[in-house]
N, C-alpha and C positions, 0 to 999 in steps of 0.2 A: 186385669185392669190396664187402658191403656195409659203413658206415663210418658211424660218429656222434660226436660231439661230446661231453663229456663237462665241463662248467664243475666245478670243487669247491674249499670255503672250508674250511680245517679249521682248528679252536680248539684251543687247551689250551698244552701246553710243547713250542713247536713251532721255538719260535728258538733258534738254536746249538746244538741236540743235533745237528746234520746230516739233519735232515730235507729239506731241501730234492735232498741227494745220495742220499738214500736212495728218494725218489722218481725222480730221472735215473736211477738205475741200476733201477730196477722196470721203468720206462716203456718202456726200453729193449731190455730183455730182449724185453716184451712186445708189440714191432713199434710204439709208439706214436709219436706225434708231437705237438707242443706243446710246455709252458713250464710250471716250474713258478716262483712268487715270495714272498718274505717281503712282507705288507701292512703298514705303518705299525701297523697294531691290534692287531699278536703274531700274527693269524692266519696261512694259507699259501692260497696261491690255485693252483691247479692247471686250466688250460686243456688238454688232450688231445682227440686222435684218434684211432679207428682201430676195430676191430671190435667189436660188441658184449658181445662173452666177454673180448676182451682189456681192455674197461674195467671187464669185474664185476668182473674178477681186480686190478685197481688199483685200484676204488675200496675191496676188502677192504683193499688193503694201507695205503691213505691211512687206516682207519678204526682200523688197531692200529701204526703207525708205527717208527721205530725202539725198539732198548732203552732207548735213551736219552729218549726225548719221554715225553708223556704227553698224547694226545690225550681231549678231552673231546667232540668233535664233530666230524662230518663232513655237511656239506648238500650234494649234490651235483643236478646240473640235467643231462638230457640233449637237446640240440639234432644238426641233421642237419648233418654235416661240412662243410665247406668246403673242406678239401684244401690252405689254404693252408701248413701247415707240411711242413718237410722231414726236420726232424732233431727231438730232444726234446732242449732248453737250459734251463739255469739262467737265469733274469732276474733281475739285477740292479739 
């Protein structure tokens, strides 16, 4: 199966609305693998795996967020997987 990488930084009102579960359960759904984290700078960092369609379908979702956020940006980078994750976690 082919498999890519997927880094992405997303801005705006992204702390404490539950964005960060709202991405695990996306990711989830979507057969992915990675981590998503709150950064020190209000942004959210999202690291992902896994098919090409399944990251267009999550980087739409990183890009309009829960009801509650208010994303102002989404930059996201694609690199060739690595395969090292197993499951998709919250980092703390």
């Amino acid at each position: 199966m082919n498999t890519e990488r997927m880094c992405a930084w997303v801005v705006g009102h992204v702390h404490g609305v539950g964005f960060r579960y709202f991405v695990l359960t996306e990711a989830r759904a979507l057969g992915i693998t990675g981590w998503v984290a709150n950064r020190t700078d209000g942004s959210v960092e999202v690291v992902a795996e896994g098919t090409p369609v399944a990251l267009d379908r999550l980087e739409v979702k990183l890009q309009t967020g829960p009801a509650s956020s208010a994303v102002r940006g989404c930059h996201t980078v694609r690199q060739d997987a690595t395969g090292e994750f197993e499951a998709f976690e919250v980092k703390f």
